[in-house]
Steps between C-alpha positions, in 0.01 A plus 500: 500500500495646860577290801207508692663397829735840482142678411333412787792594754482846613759711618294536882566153602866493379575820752248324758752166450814735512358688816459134682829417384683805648327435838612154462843577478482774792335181754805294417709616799691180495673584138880542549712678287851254496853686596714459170707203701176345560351542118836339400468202755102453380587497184464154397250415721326223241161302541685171533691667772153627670448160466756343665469757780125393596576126517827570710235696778313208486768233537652753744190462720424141495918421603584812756692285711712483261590886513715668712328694801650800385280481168216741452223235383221733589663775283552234225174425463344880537710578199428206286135637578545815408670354201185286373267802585696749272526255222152454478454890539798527228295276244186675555651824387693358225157368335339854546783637383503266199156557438528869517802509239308283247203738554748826452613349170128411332422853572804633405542284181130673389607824619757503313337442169239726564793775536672424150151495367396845610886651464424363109221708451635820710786499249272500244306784580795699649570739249143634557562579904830696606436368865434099455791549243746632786412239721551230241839631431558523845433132578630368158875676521543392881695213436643599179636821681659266770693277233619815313682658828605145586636498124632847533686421825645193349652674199584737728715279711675320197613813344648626856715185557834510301635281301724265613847570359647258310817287614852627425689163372833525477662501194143505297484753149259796564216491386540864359746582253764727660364426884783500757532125634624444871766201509572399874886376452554222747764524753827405449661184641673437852802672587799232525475550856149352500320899612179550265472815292259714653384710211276476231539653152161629351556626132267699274515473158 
């Protein structure tokens, strides 16, 4: 069953919607673009704390004697403004955006379909076309290509890296029948006059 809403849209007034939207976004000239200090500072800048800020302008306002002289008030209140105006803006363009995403993935979801559908029946009747057949094989082996060479350069990788050599424990039987074994012979005790021996005997047997 077709959706009748995705029917009746038409790919015009999407570009029409698109075009306003791009125009849009060229008219903002008050969009900033954060310095990386400031993105980390803004970072956690929550509703409850958008909150908070408005009712501080307002409580701010109504008690200004109570601030020093050399606090910006004016500027205060311009910014918690601004603040308000952009939120607004913000929530505006998160419901179009919201709206358009939900849109993108009806059409999408029936798109989809619609393409496993007809790449069914192409397969079918492959054999009888040399060119459709190409292009199916060309489409179908694009991912499996990629996983082979990521395969390939995996085995690749594993077969380069050595492997690690085992531990030499002193004293331990070979594990090869006839296999010289290294013995590390510990030094020998103090001298009487207390002077360490300096040397150590390494014997192969």
């Amino acid at each position: 069953m077709k959706n009748t809403k995705v029917t009746a849209m038409t790919e015009t007034e999407i570009q029409s919607a698109t075009a306003v939207l791009v125009k849009l976004r060229r008219q903002m000239k008050f969009a900033l673009t954060p310095t990386p200090a400031e993105r980390r500072g803004t970072r956690k800048l929550t509703e409850r704390a958008v909150q908070a800020t408005q009712m501080r302008a307002v409580i701010a306002r109504e008690h200004r004697d109570g601030l020093p002289p050399s606090f910006d008030l004016a500027g205060f209140v311009h910014e918690v403004a601004l603040l308000t105006a952009l939120q607004a803006c913000l929530t505006a363009a998160a419901e179009v955006h919201q709206e358009l995403r939900n849109t993108f993935l009806v059409v999408g979801a029936g798109a989809l379909e619609a393409s496993k559908v007809a790449f069914a029946h192409l397969q079918i009747t492959a054999a009888a076309n040399g060119d459709i057949s190409q292009a199916l094989r060309h489409v179908k082996l694009r991912a499996r290509t990629a996983k082979k060479e990521e395969a390939a350069a995996a085995a690749a990788t594993n077969h380069a890296a050595p492997a690690p050599a085992p531990p030499v424990v002193p004293g331990a039987s070979s594990a090869a029948a006839g296999s010289p074994q290294l013995i590390i012979v510990p030094p020998p005790p103090p001298n009487e006059d207390g002077a360490d021996s300096k040397s150590t005997n390494t014997k192969v047997v």
